[in-house]
SEBA-872261 format. One record per residue: residue in one letter; x negated, y negated, z of N, C-alpha, C, O, CB in turn. Coordinates in pm, whole numbers, plus 50000, padded with zeros to 5 digits. Atoms other than C-alpha are relative to their C-alpha. Glycine has a CB too. Layout:
BEGIN
AXYZXYZXYZXYZXYZ...
END
This chain:
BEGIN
X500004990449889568364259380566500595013349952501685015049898500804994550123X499224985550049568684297380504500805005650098500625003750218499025011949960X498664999349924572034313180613499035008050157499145005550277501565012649892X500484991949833569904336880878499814988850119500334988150230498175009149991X499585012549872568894301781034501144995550004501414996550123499304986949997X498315003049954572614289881033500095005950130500245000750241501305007649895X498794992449942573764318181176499335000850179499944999650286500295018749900X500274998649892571204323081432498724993250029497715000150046500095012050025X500965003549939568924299281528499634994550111499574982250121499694996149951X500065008849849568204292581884498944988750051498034987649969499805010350110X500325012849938566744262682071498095004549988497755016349986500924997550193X501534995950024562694264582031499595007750149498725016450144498884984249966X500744990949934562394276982418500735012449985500205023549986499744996450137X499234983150047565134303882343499055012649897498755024149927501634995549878X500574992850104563354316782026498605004250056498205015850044499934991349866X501234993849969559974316982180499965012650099499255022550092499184989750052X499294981449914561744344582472499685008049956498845016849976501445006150006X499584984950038562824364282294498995005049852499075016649811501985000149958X501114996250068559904363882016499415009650125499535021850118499034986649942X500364992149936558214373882335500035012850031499135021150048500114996850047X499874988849955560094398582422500275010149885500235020849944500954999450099X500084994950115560494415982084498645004349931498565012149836500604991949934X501254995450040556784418482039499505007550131498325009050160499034987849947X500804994349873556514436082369499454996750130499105004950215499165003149968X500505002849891555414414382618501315000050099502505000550070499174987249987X499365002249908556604411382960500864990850059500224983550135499475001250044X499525012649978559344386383037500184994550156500765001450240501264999949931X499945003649884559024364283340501754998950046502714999149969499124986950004X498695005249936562104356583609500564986449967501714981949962499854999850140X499185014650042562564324483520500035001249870500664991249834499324984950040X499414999550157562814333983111501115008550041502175008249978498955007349864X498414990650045565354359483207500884989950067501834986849994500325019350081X499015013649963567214328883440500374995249846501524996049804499034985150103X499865009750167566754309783050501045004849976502084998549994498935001849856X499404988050097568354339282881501455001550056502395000049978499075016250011X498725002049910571304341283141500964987849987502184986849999499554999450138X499095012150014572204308183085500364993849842500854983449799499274988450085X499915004350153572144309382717501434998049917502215007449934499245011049923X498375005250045575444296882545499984994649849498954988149830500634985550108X500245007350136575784284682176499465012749907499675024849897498774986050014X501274988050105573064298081912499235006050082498605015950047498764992849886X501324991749870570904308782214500815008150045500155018450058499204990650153X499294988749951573624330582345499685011549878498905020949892501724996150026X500664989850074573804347881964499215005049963499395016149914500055001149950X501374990850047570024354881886499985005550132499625017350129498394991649945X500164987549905570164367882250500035011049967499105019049961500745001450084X499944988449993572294392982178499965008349818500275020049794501325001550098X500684996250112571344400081834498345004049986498025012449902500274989949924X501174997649933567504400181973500045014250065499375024050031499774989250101X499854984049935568794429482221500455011149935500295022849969500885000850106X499524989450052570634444381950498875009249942498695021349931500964995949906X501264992650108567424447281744498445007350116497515013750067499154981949863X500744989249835565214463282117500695008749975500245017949907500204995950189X499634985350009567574486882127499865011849911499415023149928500975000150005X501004991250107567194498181788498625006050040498445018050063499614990849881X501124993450024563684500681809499565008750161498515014950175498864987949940X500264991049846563704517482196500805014249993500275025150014500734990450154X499094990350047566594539582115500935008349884501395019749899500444997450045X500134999950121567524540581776501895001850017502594997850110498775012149924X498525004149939571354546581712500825013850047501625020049976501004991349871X499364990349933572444573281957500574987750134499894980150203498825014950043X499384998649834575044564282255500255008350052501035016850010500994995850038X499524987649933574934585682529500994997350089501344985950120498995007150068X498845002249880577724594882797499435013050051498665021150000501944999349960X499794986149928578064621283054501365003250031502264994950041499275000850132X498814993849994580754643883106500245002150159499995013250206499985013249912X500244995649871581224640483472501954991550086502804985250023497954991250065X498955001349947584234634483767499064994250112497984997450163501015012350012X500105005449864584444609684035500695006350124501865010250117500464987349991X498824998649918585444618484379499494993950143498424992650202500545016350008X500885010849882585664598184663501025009350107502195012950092500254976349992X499654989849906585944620084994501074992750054502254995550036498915005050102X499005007049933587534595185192500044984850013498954979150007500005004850116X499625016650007588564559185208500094992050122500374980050130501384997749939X499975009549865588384551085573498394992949979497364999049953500205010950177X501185005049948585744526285622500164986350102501184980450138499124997249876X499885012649881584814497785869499264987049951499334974949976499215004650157X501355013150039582094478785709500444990749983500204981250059499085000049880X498795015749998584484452785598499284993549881499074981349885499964986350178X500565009950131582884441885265501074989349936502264990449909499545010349863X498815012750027584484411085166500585000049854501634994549821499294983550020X499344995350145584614424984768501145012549958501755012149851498825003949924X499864992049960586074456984872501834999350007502464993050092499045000750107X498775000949982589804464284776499965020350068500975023850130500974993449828X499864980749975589314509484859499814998650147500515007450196498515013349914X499724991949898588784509385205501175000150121501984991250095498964999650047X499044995649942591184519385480499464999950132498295002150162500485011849949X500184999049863591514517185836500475015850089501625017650049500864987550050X499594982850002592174557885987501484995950040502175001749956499045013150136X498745003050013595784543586101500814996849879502014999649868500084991950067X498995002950087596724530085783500685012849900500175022549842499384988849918X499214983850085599524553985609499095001749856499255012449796502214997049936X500404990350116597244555185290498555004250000497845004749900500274993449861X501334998349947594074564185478500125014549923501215020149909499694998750186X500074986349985592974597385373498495012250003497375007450021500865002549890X501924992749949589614624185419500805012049979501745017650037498934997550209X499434989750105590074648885162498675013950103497545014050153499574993649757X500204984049977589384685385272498575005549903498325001849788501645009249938X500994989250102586334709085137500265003749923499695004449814499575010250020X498704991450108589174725984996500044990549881499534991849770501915001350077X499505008150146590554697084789498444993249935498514989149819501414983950045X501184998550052587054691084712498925004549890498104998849818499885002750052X500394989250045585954717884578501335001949873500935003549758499805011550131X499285000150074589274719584397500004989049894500164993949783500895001450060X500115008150092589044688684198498065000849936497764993049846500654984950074X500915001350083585174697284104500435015349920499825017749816498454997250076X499694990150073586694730283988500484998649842500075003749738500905005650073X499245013650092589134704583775499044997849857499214999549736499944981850111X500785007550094586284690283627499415013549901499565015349780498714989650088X501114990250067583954720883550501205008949867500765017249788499135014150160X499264992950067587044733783352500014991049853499964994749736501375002750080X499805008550083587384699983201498454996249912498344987049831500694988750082X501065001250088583804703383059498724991850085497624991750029500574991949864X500735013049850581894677483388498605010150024498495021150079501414998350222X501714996949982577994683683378499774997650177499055003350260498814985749887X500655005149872578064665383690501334990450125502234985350058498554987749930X499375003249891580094651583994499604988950081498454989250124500015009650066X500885015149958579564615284148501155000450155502365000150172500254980449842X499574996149825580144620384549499584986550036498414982750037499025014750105X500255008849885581064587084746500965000550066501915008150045499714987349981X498845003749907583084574285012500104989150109499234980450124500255010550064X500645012249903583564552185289499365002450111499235014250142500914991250049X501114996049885581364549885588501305003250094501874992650122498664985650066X499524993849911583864572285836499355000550117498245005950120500225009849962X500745003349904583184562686196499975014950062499315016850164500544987550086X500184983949913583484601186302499425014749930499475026949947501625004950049X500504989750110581714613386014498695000750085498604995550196499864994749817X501145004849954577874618786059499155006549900499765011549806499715002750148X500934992650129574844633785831500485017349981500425024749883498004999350050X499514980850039576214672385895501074996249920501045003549821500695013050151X498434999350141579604662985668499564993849925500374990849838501664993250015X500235003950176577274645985393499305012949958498995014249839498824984349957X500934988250053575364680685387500975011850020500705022849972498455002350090X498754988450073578624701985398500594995849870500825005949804501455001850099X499235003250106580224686385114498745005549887498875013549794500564982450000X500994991250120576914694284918499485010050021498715012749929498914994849952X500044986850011576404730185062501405005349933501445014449850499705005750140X498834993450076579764737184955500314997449865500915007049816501134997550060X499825002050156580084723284586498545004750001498805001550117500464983049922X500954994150023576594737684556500005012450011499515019049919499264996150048X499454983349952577574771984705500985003749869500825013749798501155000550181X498974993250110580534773484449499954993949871501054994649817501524999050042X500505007850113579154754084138498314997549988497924985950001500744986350012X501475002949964575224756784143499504996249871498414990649866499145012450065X500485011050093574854744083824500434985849929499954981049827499795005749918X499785007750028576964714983839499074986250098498924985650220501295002849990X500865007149921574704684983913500804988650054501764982850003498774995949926X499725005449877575104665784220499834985349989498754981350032499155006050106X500355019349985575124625684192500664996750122501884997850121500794987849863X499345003849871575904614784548499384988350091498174986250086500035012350082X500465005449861575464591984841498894984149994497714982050021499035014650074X500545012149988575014554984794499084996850121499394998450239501014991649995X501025006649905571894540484961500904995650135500705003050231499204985649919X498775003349889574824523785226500165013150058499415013750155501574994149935X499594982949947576094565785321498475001450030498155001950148500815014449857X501514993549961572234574185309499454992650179499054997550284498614993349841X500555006649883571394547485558500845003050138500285004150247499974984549969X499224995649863574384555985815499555014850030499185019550138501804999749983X500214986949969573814589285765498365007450041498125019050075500585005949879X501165000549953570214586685838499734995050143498814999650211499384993549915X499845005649882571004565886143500215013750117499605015250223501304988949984X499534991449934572784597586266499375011450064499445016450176500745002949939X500764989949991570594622186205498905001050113498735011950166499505000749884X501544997949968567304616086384498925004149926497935006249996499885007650080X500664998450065565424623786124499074991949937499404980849899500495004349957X500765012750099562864606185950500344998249872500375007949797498545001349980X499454998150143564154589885621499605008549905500325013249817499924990049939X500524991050100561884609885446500815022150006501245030749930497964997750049X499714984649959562764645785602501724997249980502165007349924499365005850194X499494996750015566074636685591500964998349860502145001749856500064999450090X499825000050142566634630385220499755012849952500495019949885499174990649932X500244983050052564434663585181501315011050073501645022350037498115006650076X498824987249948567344680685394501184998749894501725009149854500784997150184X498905005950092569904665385166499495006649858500195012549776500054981149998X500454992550177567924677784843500285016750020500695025549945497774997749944X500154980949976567724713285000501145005349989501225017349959499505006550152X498934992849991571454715185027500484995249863501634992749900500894998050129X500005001350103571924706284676500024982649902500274979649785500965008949993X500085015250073571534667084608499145001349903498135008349903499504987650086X501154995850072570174661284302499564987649890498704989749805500375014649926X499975010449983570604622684225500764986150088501974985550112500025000949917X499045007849957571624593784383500594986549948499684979749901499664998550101X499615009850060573574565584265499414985250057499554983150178501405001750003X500785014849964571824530084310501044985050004500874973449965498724997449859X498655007349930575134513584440499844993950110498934999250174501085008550036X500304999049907575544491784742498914990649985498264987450084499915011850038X501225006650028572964471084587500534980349980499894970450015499275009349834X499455008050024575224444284482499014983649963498354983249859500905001750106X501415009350030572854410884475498715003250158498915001650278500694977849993X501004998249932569504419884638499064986950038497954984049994499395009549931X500215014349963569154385984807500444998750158501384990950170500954989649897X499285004849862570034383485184500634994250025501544998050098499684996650072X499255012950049571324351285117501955002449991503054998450031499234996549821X498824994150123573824367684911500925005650093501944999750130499455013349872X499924993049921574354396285138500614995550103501804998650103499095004250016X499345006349882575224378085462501434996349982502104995450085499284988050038X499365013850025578014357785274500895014449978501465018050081499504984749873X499494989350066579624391785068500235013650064501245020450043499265001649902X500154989149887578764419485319499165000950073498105007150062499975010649971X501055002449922577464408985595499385013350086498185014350109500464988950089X500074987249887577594443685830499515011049889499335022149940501775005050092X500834990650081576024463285503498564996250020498164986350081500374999649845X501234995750011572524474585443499314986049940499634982649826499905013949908X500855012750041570134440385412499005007349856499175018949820498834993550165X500514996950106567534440685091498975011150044498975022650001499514988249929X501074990449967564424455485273500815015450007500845020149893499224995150156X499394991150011566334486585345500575004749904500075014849853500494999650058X499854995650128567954491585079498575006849929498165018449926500524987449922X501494998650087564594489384877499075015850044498515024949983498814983750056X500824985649937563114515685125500445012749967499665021949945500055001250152X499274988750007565764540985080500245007549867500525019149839501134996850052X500374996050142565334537584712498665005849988498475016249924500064988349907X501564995450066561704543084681500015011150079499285019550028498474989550020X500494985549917561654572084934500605010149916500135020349868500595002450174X499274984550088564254591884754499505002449883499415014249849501634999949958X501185000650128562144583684425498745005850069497845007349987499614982349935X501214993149959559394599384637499795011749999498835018849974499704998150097X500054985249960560624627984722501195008449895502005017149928500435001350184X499314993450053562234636284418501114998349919501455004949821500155005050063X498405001550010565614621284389500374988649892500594977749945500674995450155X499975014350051566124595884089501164994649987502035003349984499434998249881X498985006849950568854569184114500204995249867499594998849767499794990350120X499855006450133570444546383857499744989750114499514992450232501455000849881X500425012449946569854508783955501274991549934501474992749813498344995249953X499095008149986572824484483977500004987250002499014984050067500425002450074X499975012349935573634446183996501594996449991502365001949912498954989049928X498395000749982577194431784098500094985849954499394977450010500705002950168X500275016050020577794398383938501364992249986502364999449992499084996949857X498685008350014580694369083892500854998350091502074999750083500755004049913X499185000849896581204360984256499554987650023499734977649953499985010050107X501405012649953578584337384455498894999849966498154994450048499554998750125X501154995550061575784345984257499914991249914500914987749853499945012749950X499875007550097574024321584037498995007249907498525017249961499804985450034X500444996850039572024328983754498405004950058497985016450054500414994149930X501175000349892568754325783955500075011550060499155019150031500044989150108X499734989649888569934352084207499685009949887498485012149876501675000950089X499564984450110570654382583918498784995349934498595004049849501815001949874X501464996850085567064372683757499055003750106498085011150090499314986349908X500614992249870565854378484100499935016050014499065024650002500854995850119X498964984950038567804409184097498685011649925497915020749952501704994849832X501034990550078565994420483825498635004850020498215016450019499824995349899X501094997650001562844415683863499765004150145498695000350193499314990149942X500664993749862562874434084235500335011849935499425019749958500644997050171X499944989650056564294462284030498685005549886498045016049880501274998349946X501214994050101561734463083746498605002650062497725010050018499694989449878X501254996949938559084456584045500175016550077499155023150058499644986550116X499634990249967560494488784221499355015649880498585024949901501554995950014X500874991750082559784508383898499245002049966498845013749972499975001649946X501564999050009556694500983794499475011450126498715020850099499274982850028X500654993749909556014516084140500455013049973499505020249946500164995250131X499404986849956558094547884154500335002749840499695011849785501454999650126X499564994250124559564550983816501025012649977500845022149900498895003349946X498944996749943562744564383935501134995749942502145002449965499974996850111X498735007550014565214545983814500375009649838499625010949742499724978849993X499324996550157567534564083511500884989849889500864989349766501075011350029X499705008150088569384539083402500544984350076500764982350196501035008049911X499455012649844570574502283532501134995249874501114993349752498344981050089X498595000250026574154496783503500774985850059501114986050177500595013650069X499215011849956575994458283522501285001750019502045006949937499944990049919X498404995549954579284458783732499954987550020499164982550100500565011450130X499105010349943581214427583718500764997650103501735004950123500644998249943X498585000649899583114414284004501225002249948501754995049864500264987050063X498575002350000586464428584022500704988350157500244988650270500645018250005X499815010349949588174400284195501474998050062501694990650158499634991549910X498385000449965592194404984229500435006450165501605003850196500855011149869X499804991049884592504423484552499005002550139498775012350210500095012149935X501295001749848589724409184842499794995550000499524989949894498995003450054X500495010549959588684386985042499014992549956498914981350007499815001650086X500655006749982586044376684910500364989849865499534980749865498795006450031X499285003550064587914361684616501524990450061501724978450038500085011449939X498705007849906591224349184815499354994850071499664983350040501135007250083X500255007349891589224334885115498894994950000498634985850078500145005650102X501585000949986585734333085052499524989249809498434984849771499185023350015X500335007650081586044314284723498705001749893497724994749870499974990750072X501124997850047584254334684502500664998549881501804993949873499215011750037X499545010550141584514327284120500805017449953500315028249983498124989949851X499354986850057587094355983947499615007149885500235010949786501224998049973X500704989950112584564374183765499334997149983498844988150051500255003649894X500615006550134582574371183484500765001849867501395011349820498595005949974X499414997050136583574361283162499325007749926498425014749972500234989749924X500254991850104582944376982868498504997949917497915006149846501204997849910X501335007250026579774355182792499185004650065498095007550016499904987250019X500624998349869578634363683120499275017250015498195021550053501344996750121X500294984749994579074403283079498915003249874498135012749865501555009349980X500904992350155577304403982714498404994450036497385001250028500704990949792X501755006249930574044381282851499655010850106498715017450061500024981350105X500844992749889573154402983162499805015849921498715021449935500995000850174X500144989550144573774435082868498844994949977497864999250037501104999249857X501345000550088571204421182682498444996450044497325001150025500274990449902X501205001149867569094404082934498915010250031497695011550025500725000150138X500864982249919568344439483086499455007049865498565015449869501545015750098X500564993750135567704449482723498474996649966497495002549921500904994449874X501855004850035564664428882701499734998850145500195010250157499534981749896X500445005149904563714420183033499235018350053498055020150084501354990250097X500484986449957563294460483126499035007149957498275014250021500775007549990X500734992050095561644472582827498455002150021497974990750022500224993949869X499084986650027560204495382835499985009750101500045021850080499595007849875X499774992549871560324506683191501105007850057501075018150124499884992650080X498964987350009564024515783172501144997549916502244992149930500625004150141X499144997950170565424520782829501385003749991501735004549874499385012449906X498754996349957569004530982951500474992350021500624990850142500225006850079X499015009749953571044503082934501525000950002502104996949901499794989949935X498754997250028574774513383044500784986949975500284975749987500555008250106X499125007949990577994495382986500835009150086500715021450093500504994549874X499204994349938580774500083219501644996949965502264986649991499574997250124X499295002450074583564505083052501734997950109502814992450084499725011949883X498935006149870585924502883384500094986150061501034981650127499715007250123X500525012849946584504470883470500444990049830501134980049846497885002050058X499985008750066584654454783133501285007249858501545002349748498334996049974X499284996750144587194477782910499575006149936498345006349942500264992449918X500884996950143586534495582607499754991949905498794994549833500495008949925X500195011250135586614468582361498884992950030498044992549940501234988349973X501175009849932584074445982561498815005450037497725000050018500394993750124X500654989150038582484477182632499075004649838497915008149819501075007750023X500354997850145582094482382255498904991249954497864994249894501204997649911X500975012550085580564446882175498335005150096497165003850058500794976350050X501355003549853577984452982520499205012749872497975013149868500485008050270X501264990650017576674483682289499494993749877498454998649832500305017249984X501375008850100575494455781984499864989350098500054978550042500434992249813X500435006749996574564436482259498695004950064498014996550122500734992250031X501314997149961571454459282356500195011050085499225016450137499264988850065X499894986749922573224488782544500035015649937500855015449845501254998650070X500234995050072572524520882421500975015350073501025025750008498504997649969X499354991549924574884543482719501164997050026501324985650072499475002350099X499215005049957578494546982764500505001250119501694998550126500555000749939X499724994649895578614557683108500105013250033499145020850019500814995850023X499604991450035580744585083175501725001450013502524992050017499205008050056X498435001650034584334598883161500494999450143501724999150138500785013549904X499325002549883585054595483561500745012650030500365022850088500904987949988X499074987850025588194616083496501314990250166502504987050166498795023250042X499315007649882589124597683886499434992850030498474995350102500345004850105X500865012749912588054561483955501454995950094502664997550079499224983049870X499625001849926588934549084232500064982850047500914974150026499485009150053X500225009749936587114522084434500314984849862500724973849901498355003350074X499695011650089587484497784070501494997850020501794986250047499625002649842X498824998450035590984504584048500794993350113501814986750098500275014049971X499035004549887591974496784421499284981550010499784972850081499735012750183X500735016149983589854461084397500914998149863499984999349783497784996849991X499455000050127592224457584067499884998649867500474989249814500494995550005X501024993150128590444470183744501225003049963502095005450047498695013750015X498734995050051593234478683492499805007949896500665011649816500894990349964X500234992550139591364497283250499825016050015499075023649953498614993949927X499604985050001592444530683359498345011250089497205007650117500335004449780X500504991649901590984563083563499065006949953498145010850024500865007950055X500274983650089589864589283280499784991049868500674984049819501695015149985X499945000850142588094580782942499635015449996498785020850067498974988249918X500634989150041588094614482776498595003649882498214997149785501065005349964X501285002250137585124623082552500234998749875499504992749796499095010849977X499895007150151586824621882243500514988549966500724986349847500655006549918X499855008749977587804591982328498674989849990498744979349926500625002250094X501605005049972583834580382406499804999649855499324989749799498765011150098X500905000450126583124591182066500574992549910499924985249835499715012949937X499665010350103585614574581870499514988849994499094984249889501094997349996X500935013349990584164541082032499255000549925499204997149806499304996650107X501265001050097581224546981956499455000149854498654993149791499505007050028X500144999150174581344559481608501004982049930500604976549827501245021049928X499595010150062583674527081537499034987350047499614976650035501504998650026X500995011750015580584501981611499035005149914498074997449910499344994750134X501074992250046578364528381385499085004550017498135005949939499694998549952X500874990349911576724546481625500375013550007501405019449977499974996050136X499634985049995576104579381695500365004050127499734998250215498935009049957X499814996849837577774597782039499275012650033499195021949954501635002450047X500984987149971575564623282217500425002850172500254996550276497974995349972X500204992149830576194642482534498664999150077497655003450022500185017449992X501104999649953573704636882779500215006850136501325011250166499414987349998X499954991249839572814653783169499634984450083499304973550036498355017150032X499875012649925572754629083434498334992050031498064981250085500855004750154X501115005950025569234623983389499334999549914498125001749921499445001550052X499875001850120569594617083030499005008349933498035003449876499964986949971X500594993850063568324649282911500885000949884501764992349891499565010450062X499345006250070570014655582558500645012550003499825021750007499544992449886X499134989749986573074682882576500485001549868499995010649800501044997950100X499874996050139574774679282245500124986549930500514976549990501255010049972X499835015850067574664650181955501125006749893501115018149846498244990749908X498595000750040578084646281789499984992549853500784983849819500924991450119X499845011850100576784633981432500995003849896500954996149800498634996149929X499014994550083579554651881235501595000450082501815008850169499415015349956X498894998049922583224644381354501225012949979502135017650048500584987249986X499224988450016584684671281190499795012950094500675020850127499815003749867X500484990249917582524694381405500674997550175500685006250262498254998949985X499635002849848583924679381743500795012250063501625019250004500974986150012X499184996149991584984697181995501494998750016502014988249981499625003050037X498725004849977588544701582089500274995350157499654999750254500955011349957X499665011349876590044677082374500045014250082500325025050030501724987349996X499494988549896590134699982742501044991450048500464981550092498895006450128X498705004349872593974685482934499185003050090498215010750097501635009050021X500254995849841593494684283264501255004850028502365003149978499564987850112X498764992649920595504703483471501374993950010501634982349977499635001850143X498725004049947598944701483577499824995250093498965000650163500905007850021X499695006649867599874674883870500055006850099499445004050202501054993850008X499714995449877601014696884076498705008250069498515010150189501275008649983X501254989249936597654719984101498954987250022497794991150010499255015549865X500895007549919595814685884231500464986850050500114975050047498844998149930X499635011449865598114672984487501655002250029502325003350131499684980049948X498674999649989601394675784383501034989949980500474979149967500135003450098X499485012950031604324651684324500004993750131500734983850130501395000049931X499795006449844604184640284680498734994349983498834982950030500235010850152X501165011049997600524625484622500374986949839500164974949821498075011749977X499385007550072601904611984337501014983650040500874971450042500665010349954X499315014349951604534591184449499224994950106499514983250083501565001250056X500955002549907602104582884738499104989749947498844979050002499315011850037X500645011450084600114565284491500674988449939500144977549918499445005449898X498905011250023603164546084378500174993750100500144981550082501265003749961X499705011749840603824531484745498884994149993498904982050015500185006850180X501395011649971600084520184736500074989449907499474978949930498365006649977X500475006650110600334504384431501504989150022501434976950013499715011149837X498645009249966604124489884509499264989450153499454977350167501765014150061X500305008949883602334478484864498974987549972498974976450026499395009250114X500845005050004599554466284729500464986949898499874976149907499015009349976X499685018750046601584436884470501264998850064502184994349996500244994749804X499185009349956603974430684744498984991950122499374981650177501485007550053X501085009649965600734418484927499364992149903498454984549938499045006250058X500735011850097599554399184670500844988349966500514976549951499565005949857X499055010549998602854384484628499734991050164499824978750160501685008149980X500675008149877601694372085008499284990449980499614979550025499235006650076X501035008050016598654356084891500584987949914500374976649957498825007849936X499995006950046600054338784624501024984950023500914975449944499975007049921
END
């Protein structure tokens, strides 16, 4: 036996997969179920299989974007049972950030180098579609060439409720005031099933689905999402997929599709609902590679999320068929309050060192992976931008403010346990 078979030879229906899918053909839902459940030598030619797709789809550039999260406000009602960020408007760390501070932290960014700006929040029962189309006349008014990523399918659909508008007209009102993608969040498993059990009072699949393809109609392209390592079995997330890859074919919308692990420490649906605490590490590198072949070559953007899984785990996901490292955030949020520990802010020279230490190349990209700058000389880099001083975005009083949440939040956990 030659060492290549040693090292990697998988089970005869494994090998025939991913032959498949390596010569191009189309892989069914139940081979990507296979592929999901692959463990052993069938786990490594997986992701050695995806390593060698990516090569030949993307060759060896990783991209990132240079962009800032900001989440308006944190009151919500929906009650998602995964859901450690939202807030009730009584509770002391409720808050519904200003135009002002708004506008001030995309200022933040545009200083800090941020192509682009990722606008969510929670569904606010006294909000309505006019305050999702001030927040983007006003960062559009005072930043018109920073691009707009906003307004999970979930916000679209309330805020469509509100309006009177027809979904269509009122997406086009939303583009007019400067939207200019939307994030494909909110998606979590696209199963009803699923849905009922995880968030029942959110947006069912049909809807969802609708709100995607319209904004792909009229313009607006999304990334595409799946949430996994709760109640979800393999079955479900090959489902998953293939309503996503059927979606594209049609519209061909989608920029990139991005796997978010359950975070699990901090919600119900974990403490009460008995959902499993994550995915392991097996778990995160298969649905990586999975989407590597299973997509091809409809959407060649396979991120890792490096909040969700780390940088190190992060690192392996890009030889296991991912070819994007996200981006730098600068402020996460909603991971962090469900209890994610892998920090707020990767900076870009940070992105690139990764990358260059798996022997890849790092490239700046625009949020709809046009190509901004490629980074194949490190001596040429630029130099790091600081972010501001504390005090010019918030002050020490939001500061310690964040310490009481974070002190409140493990003397409730000390509760649970």
């Amino acid at each position: 036996m030659s060492l290549a078979d040693r090292l990697f030879r998988p089970s005869p229906e494994v090998g025939r997969i991913l032959e498949r899918a390596l010569v191009g053909r189309t892989l069914g839902v139940e081979e990507a179920e296979r592929l999901l459940r692959a463990r052993g030598s069938d786990f490594h030619a997986l992701l050695r299989a995806a390593d060698v797709a990516r090569e030949e789809d993307c060759g060896p550039d990783v991209s990132f974007v240079v962009n800032r999260n900001i989440n308006f406000t944190n009151v919500c009602y929906v009650g998602c049972t995964y859901c450690g960020f939202s807030r009730h408007e009584a509770d002391g760390d409720a808050y519904d950030r200003s135009l002002e501070e708004i506008l001030d932290r995309c200022r933040d960014a545009v200083e800090r180098g941020a192509t682009e700006v990722c606008i969510q929040g929670g569904i606010h029962p006294r909000k309505d579609h006019r305050h999702y189309r001030e927040i983007l006349e006003a960062i559009h008014g005072a930043f018109p060439e920073l691009h707009i990523h906003a307004y999970s399918p979930e916000e679209i659909d309330y805020g469509h409720r509100k309006s009177g508008m027809s979904l269509e007209d009122y997406l086009l009102w939303l583009k007019e005031a400067g939207l200019g993608t939307i994030p494909g969040t909110a998606a979590e498993i696209l199963d009803d099933r699923i849905r009922r059990v995880i968030a029942p009072r959110k947006l069912m699949t049909a809807r969802w689905v609708e709100i995607v393809k319209t904004a792909h109609r009229v313009g607006l392209r999304s990334s595409s999402t799946v949430m996994y390592g709760h109640v979800e079995t393999a079955a479900d997330v090959a489902r998953h997929l293939g309503l996503l890859r059927d979606i594209q074919r049609e519209t061909g919308g989608f920029t990139e599709f991005v796997p978010l692990g359950f975070i699990h420490e901090r919600n119900r649906l974990f403490r009460h609902i008995h959902a499993r605490p994550g995915a392991n590490m097996v778990e995160d590198l298969a649905v990586v590679a999975v989407a590597r072949l299973f997509f091809r070559p409809l959407i060649p953007n396979i991120q890792v999320s490096w909040v969700k899984m780390g940088p190190k785990l992060a690192q392996m996901g890009l030889l296991a068929g991912a070819n994007d490292f996200g981006g730098t955030l600068m402020e996460e949020s909603i991971s962090r309050e469900s209890g994610a520990d892998f920090g707020e802010n990767l900076p870009p020279e940070e992105i690139r060192r990764l990358v260059r230490e798996v022997g890849r190349v790092p490239v700046e990209r625009s949020t709809t992976y046009r190509i901004l700058r490629r980074f194949d000389d490190p001596e040429k880099d630029p130099p790091s931008r600081e972010p501001r001083p504390l005090r010019e975005l918030g002050g020490p009083e939001r500061f310690r403010a964040g310490v009481r949440r974070e002190q409140e939040a493990a003397r409730a956990l000390g509760a649970y346990s």
